[in-house]
C-alpha positions as CSV (number, residue, x, y, z in Angstrom):
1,X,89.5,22.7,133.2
2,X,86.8,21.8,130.6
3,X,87.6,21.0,127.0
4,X,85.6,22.7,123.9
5,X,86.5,21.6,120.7
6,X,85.5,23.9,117.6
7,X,86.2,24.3,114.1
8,X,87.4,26.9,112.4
9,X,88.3,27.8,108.6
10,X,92.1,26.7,107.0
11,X,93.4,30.6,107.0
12,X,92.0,31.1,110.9
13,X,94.0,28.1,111.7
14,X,97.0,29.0,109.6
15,X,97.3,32.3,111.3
16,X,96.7,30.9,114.7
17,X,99.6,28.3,114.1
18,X,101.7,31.3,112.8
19,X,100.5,33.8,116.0
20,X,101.1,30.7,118.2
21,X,104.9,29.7,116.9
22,X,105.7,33.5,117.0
23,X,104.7,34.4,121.1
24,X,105.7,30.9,121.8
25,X,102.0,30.1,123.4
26,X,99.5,27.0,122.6
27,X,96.7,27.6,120.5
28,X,94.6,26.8,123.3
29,X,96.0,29.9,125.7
30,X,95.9,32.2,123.0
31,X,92.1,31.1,122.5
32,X,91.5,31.1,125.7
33,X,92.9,35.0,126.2
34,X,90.6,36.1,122.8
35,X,87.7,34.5,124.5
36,X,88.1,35.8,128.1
37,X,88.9,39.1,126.4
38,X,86.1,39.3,124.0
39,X,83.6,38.3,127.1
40,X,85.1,40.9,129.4
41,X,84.1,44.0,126.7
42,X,81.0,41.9,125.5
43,X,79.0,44.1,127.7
44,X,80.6,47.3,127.9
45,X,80.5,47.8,124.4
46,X,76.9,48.1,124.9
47,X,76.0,50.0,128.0
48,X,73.6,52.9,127.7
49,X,72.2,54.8,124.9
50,X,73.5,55.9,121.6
51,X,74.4,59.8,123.3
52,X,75.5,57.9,126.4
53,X,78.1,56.7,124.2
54,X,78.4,59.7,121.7
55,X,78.2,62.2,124.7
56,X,81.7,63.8,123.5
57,X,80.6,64.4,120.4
58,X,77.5,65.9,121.2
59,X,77.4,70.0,120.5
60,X,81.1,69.6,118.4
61,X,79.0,70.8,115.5
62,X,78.6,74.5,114.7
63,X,75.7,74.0,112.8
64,X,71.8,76.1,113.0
65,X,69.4,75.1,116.0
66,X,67.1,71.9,114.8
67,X,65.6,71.9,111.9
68,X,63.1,69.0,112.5
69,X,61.3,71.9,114.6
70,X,61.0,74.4,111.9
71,X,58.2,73.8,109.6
72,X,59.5,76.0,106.9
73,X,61.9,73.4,105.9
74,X,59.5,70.5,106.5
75,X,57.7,71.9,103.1
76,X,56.4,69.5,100.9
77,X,57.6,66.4,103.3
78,X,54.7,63.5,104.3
79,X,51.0,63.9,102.9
């Protein structure tokens, strides 16, 4: 196993000593979980497009058709 060293602020550390003491793990494993946890969703979070990822809220609306089409209510918008 390699070994990263890092710095982090006095409250981080405080609460990570405090975390630590409470589940009865090292700093280190409980850095090591955050990390491997972090990576694993790292890519997830950002797989597709916008309505890929807002596809259940798509059409929840009850709202009138689009607007951006109807140049009525484009009046007096851009040159």
């Amino acid at each position: 196993m390699n070994t990263l060293t890092l710095k982090v602020p006095d409250l981080l550390n405080a609460q990570l000593n405090s975390y630590a003491k409470k589940k009865g793990l090292s700093k280190s494993e409980i850095v090591r979980l955050a990390l491997a946890e972090y990576l694993s969703g790292a890519d997830a979070r950002f797989e597709g497009s916008f309505l890929d990822l807002a596809e259940d809220l798509a059409g929840t609306i009850d709202a009138p058709a689009d607007l951006s089409m109807n140049k009525g209510h484009l009046k007096g918008y851009g040159a």
